[in-house]
C-alpha positions in Angstrom: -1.6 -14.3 1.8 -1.1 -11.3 4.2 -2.8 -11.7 7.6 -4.5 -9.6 9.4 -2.2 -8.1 11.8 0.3 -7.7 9.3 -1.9 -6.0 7.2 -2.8 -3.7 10.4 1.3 -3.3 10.8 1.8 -2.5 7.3 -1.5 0.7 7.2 0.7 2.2 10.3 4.1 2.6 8.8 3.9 5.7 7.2 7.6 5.5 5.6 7.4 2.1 4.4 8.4 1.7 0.5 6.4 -1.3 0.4 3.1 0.3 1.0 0.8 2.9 -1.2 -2.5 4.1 0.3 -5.9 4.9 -1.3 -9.2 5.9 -0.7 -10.4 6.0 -4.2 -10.9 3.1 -6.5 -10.8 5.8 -9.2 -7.4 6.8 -9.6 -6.3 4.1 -12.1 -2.9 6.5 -12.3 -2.2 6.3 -9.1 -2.6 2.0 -9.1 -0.1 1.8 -12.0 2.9 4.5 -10.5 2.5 2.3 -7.1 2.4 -1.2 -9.5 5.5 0.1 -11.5 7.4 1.2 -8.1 6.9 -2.5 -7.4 8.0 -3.9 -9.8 11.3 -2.1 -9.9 11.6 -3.0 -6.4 15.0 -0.5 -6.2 16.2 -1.4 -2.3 15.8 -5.5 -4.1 14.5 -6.6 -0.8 12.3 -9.1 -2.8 9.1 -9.0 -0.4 6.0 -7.6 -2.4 4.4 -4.5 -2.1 0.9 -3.5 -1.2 -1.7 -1.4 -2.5 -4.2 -0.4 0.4 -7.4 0.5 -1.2 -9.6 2.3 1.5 -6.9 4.0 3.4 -5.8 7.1 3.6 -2.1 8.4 3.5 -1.8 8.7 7.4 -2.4 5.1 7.9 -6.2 5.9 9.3 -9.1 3.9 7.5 -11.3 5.8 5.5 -14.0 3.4 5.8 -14.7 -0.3 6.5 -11.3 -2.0 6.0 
């Protein structure tokens, strides 16, 4: 499980290929392009991605997070 801080680290770095942002828990597209990108994992650095729900693209919360 991610902690905290890492979580915090991770919301900040705006050119990391590990992280997709979202604010909206109704753009089921968007979950499955960031799912698929992944999977494929393309740089094969083998650490997981994350999907930040409640975020927007700047790194900023859009809410309670």
């Amino acid at each position: 499980m991610i902690s905290k801080d890492e979580l915090e680290k991770l919301l900040i770095d705006l050119e990391n290929y590990r992280v997709e942002r979202t604010i909206t828990t109704t753009k089921s597209e968007k979950f499955g392009e960031a799912i698929c990108a992944f999977c494929n994992d393309y740089p094969d650095s083998q650490q997981p991605g994350y999907l930040i729900i409640g975020a927007n693209d700047d790194g900023t919360r859009s809410g309670a997070l």
